[in-house]
DRENDO-1510 file (C-alpha; in Angstrom, 1 decimal, always signed):
<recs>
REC; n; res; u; v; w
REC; 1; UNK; +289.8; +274.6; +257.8 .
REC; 2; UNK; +293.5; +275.9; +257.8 .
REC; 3; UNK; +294.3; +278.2; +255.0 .
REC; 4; UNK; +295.4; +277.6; +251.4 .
REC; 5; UNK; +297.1; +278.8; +248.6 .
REC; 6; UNK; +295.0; +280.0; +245.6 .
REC; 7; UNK; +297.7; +281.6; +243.9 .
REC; 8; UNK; +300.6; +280.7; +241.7 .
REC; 9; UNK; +302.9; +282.1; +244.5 .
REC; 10; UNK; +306.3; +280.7; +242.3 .
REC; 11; UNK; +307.8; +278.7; +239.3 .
REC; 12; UNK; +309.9; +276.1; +241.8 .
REC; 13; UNK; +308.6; +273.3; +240.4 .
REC; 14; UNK; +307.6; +274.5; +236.6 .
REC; 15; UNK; +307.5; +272.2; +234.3 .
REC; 16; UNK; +307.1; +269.1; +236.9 .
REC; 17; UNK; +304.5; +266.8; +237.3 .
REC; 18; UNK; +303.2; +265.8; +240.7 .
REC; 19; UNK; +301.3; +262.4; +241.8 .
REC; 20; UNK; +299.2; +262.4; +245.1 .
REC; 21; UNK; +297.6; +260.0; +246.3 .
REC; 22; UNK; +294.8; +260.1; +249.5 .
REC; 23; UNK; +293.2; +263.3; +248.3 .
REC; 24; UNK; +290.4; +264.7; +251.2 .
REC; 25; UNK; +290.4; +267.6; +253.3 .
REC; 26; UNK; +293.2; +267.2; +255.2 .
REC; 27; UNK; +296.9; +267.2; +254.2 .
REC; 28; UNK; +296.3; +265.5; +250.7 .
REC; 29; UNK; +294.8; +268.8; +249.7 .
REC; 30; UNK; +296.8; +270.7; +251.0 .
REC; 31; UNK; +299.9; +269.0; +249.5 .
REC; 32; UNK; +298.4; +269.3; +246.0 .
REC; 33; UNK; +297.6; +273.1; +246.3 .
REC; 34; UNK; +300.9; +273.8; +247.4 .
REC; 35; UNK; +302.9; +271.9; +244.4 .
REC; 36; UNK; +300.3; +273.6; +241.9 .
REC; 37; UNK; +301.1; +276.8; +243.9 .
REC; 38; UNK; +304.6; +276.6; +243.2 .
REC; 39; UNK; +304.1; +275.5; +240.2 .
REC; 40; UNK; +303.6; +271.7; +239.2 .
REC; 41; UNK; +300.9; +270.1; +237.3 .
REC; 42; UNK; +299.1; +267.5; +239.2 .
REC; 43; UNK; +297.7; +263.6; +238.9 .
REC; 44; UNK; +295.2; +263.2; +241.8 .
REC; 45; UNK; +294.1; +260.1; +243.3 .
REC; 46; UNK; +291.5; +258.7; +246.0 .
REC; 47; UNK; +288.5; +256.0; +246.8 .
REC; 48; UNK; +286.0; +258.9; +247.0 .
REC; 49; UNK; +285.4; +261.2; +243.2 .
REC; 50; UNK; +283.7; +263.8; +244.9 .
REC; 51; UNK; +286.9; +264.7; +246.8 .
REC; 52; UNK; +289.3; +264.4; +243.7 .
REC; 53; UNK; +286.7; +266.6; +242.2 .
REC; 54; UNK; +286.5; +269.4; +244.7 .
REC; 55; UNK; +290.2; +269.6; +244.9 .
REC; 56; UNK; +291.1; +269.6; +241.1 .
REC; 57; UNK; +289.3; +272.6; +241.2 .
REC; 58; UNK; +290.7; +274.6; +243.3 .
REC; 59; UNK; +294.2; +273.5; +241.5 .
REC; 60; UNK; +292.7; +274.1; +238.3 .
REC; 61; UNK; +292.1; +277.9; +239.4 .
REC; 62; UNK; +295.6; +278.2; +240.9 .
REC; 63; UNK; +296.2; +277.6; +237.0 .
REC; 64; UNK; +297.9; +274.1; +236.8 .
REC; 65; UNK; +297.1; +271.4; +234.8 .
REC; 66; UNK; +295.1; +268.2; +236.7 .
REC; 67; UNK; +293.8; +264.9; +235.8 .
REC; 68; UNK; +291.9; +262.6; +238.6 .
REC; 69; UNK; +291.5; +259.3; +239.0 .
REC; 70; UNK; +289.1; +257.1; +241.5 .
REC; 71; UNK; +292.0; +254.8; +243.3 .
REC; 72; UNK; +292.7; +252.7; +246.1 .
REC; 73; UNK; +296.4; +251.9; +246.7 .
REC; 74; UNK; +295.8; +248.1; +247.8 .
REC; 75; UNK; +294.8; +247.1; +243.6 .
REC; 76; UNK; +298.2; +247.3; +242.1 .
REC; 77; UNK; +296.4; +247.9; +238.6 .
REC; 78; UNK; +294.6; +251.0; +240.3 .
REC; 79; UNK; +298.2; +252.4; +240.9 .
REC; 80; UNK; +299.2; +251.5; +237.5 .
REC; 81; UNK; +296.6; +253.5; +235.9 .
REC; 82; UNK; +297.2; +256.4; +238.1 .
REC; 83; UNK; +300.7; +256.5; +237.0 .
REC; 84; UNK; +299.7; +255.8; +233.5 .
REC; 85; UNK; +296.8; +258.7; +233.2 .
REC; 86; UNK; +300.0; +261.4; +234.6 .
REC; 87; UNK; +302.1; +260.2; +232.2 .
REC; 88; UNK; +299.8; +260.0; +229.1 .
REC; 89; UNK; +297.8; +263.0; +229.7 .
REC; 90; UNK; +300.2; +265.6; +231.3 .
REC; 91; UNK; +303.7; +264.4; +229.7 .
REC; 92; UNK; +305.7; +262.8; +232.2 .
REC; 93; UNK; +306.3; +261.8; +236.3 .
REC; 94; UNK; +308.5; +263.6; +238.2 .
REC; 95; UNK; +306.9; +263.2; +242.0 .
REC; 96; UNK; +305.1; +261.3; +243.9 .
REC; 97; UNK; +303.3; +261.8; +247.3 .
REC; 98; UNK; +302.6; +258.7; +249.0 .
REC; 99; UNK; +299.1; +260.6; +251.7 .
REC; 100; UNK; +297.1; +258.0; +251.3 .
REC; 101; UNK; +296.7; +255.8; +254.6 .
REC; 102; UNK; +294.3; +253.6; +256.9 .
REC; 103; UNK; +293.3; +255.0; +260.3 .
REC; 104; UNK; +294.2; +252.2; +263.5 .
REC; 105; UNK; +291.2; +250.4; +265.4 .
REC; 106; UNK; +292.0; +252.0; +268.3 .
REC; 107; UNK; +292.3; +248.6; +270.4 .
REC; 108; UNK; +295.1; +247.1; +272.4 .
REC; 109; UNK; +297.2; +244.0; +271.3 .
REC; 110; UNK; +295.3; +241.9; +273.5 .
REC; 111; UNK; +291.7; +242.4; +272.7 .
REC; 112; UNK; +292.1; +243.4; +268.8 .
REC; 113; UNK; +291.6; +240.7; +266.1 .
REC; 114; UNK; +295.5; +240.2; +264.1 .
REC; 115; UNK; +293.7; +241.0; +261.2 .
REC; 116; UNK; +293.1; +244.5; +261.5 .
REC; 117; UNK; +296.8; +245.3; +262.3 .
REC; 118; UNK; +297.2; +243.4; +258.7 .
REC; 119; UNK; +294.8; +245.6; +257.0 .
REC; 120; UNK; +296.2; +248.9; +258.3 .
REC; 121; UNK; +299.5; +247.9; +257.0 .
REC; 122; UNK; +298.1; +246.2; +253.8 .
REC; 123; UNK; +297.9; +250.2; +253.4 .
REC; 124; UNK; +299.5; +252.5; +254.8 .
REC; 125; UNK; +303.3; +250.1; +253.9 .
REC; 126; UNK; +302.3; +248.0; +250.8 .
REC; 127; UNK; +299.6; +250.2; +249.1 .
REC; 128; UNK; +302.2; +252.6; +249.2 .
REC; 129; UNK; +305.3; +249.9; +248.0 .
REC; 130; UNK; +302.6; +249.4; +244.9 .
REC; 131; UNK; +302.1; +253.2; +244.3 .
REC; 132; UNK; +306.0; +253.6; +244.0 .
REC; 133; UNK; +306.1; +250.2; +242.0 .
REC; 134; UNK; +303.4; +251.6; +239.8 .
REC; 135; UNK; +305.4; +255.0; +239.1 .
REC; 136; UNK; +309.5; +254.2; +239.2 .
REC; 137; UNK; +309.3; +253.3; +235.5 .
REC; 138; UNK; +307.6; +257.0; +234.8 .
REC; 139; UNK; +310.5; +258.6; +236.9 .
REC; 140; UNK; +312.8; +256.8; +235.5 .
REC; 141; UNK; +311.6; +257.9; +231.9 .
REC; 142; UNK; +312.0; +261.4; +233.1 .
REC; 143; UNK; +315.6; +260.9; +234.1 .
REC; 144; UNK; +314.6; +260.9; +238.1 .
REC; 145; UNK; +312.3; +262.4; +240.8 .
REC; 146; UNK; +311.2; +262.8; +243.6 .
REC; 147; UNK; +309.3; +259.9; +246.2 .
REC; 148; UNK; +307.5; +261.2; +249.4 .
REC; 149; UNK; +306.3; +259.1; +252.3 .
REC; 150; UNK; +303.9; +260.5; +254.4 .
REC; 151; UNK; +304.9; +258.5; +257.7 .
REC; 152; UNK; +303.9; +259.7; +261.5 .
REC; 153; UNK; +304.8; +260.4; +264.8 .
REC; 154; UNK; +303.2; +257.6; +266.1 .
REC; 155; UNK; +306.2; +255.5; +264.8 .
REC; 156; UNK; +308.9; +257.8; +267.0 .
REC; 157; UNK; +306.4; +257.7; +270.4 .
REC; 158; UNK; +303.5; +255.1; +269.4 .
REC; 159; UNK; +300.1; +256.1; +271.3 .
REC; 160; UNK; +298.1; +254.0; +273.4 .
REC; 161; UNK; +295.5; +252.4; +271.6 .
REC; 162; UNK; +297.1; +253.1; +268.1 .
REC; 163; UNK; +299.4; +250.1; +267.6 .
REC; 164; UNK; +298.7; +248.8; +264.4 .
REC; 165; UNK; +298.7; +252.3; +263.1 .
REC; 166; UNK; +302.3; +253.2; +264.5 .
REC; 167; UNK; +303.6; +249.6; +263.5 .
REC; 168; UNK; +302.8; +250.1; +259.5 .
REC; 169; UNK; +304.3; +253.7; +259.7 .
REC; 170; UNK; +307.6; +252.3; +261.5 .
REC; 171; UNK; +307.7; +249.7; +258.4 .
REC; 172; UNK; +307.5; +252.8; +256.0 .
REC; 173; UNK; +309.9; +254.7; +257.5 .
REC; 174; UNK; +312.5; +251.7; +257.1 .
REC; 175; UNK; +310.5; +251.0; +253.5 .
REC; 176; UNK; +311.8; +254.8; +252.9 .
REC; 177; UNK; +315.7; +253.6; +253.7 .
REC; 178; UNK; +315.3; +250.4; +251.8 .
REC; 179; UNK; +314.1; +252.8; +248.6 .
REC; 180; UNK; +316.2; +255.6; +248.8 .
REC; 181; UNK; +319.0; +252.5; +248.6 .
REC; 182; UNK; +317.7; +250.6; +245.4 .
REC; 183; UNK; +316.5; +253.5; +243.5 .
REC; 184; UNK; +319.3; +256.2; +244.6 .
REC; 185; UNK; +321.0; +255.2; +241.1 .
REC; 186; UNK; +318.3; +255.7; +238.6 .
REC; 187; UNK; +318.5; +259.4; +240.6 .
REC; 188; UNK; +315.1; +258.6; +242.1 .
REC; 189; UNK; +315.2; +260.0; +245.9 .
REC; 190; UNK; +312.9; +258.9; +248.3 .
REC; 191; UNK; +311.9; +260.4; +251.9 .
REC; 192; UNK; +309.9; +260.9; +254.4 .
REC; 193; UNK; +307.8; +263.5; +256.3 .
REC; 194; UNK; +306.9; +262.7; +259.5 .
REC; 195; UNK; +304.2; +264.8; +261.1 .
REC; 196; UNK; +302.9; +264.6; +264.7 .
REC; 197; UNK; +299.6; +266.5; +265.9 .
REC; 198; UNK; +298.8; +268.5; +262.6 .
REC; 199; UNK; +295.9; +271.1; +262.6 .
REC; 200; UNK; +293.4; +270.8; +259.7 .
REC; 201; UNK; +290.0; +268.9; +259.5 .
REC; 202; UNK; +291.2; +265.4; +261.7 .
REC; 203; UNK; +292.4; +267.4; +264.6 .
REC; 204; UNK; +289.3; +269.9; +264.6 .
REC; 205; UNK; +286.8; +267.2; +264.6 .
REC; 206; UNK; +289.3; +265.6; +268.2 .
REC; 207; UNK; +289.2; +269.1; +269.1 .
REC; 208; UNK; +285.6; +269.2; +269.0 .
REC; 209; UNK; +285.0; +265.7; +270.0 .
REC; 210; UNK; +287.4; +265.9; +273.5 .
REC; 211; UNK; +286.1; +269.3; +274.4 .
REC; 212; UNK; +282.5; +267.9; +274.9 .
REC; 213; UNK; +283.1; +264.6; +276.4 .
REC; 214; UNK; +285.6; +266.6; +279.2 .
REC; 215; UNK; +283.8; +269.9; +279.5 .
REC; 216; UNK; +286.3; +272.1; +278.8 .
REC; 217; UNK; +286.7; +274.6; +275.7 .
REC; 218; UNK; +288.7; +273.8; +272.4 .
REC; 219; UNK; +290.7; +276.1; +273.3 .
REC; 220; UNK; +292.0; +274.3; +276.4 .
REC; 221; UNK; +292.4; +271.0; +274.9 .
REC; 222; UNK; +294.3; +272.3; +271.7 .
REC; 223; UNK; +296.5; +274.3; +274.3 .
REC; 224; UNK; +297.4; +270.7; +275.9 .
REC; 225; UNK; +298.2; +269.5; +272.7 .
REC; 226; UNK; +300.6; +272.8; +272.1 .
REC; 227; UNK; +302.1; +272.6; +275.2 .
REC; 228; UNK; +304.9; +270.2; +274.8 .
REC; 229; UNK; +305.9; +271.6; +271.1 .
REC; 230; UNK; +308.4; +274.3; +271.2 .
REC; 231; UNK; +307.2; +276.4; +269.0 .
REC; 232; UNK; +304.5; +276.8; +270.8 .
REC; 233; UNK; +302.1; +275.9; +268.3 .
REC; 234; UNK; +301.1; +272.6; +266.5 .
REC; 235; UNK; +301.7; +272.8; +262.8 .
REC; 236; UNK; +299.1; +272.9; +260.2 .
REC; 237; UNK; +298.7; +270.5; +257.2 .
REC; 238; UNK; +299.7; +273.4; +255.2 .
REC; 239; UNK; +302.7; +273.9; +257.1 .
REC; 240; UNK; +303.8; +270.4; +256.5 .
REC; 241; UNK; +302.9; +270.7; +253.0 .
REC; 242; UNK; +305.4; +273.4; +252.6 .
REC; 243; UNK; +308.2; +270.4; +253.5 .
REC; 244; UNK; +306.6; +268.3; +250.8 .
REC; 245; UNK; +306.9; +271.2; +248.4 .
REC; 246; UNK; +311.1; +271.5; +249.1 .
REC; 247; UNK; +311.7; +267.4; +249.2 .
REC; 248; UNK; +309.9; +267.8; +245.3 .
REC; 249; UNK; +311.6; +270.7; +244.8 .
REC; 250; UNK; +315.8; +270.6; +243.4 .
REC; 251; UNK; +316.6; +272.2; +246.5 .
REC; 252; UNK; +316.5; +268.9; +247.9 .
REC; 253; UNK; +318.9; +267.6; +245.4 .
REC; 254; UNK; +321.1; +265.8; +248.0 .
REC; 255; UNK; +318.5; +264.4; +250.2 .
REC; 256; UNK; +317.6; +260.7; +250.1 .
REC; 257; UNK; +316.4; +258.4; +252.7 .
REC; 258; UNK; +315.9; +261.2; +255.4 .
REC; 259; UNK; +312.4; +261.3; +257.5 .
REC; 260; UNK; +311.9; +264.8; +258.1 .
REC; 261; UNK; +309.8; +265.4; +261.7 .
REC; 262; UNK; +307.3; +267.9; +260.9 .
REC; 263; UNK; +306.2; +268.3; +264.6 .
REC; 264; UNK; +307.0; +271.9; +265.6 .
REC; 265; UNK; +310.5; +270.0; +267.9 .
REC; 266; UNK; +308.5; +268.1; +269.8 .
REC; 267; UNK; +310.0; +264.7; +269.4 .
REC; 268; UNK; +314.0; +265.7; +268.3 .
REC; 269; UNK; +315.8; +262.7; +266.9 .
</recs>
């Protein structure tokens, strides 16, 4: 597991409130350390407890304040109370982090059932419209904020297999636009980050799961994966949470509707 912050490391986003939704291992977590690192309070939400619990306290140690709540983004009164416990119990809303998302079926067009496309975007584009529904009113009782998509690669250069997956992300990345638009005048601004291969649990367990069925090392196959990127790396899920950190932040104060690849330049739009 990639490393995280344990620290209060600054006072960025001080008296701010931060939503997240899809808390696990992966870039949920780290998303929520790094607000409460730089200084936010956070509202934590996700299907399973036990990971809403194990992440509260690690933010609760960073010294933040955090509140949790058991939620899946498809039951609009879920979102609702999400947004409600924030506001209520920490004071106010002043981000929200759309993580939360539905893996693909990994079939092609031809042989998968419609339905399953339908439920990966029942998530991953209107489980995030209702999270944003559920918190605009919140934002716009704190005079504005700050909305953040998590979108994908797969929406830029769609895999094979992975279809329904890069369809719902292409429909949030133009959800993003059509935000940013309609909520640009209550000073709500709303973007995207758009990751590609990110290291942290997911790709460790493909790591792991490639190198055996091929025979080669880890090694190899995560060196295939860095090969096309630039920077000569793939970026972590902490890395990528640093970009989540300035689109909360003021120092994104003139940024709406942007989807910011997080993929070390290897797809440049």
């Amino acid at each position: 597991m990639s490393d995280v912050p344990t620290t209060r490391v600054s006072n960025l986003l001080a008296g701010k409130v931060a939503i997240v939704s899809g808390i696990g291992p992966g870039l949920g977590r780290q998303a929520a350390l790094a607000l409460a690192a730089h200084g936010a309070d956070l509202a934590l939400g996700a299907r399973k407890q036990r990971s809403l619990d194990a992440v509260a306290e690690e933010v609760a140690a960073i010294g933040s304040r955090v509140v949790t709540l058991s939620t899946d983004i498809t039951d609009q009164a879920q979102c609702d109370a999400l947004a409600a416990k924030a506001a209520s119990e920490l004071g106010r809303v002043d981000v929200l982090v759309n993580n939360a998302f539905r893996f693909d079926v990994f079939q092609s067009f031809a042989d998968v059932d419609i339905d399953a496309w339908a439920a990966i975007t029942q998530t991953n584009v209107f489980g995030t419209l209702r999270m944003v529904k559920a918190v605009v009113p919140h934002l716009k009782a704190s005079g504005g904020g700050s909305v953040i998509n998590v979108a994908s690669m797969a929406a830029r250069k769609p895999p094979i297999l992975q279809g329904g997956y890069a369809t719902s992300k292409g429909g949030l990345l133009t959800a993003t636009k059509v935000l940013a638009g309609e909520l640009g005048p209550d000073h709500i601004r709303v973007n995207a980050v758009v990751p590609g291969w990110m290291a942290g649990p997911s790709v460790d367990i493909y790591l792991q799961m490639t190198a055996q069925a091929r025979g080669i090392s880890e090694d190899e196959v995560l060196a295939e994966l860095a090969a096309p990127v630039p920077l000569g790396h793939i970026p972590s899920d902490r890395e990528v949470a640093g970009t989540i950190v300035f689109l909360a932040s003021e120092l994104s104060a003139a940024i709406t509707g942007q989807a910011i690849d997080t993929n070390g330049g290897e797809l440049m739009v």
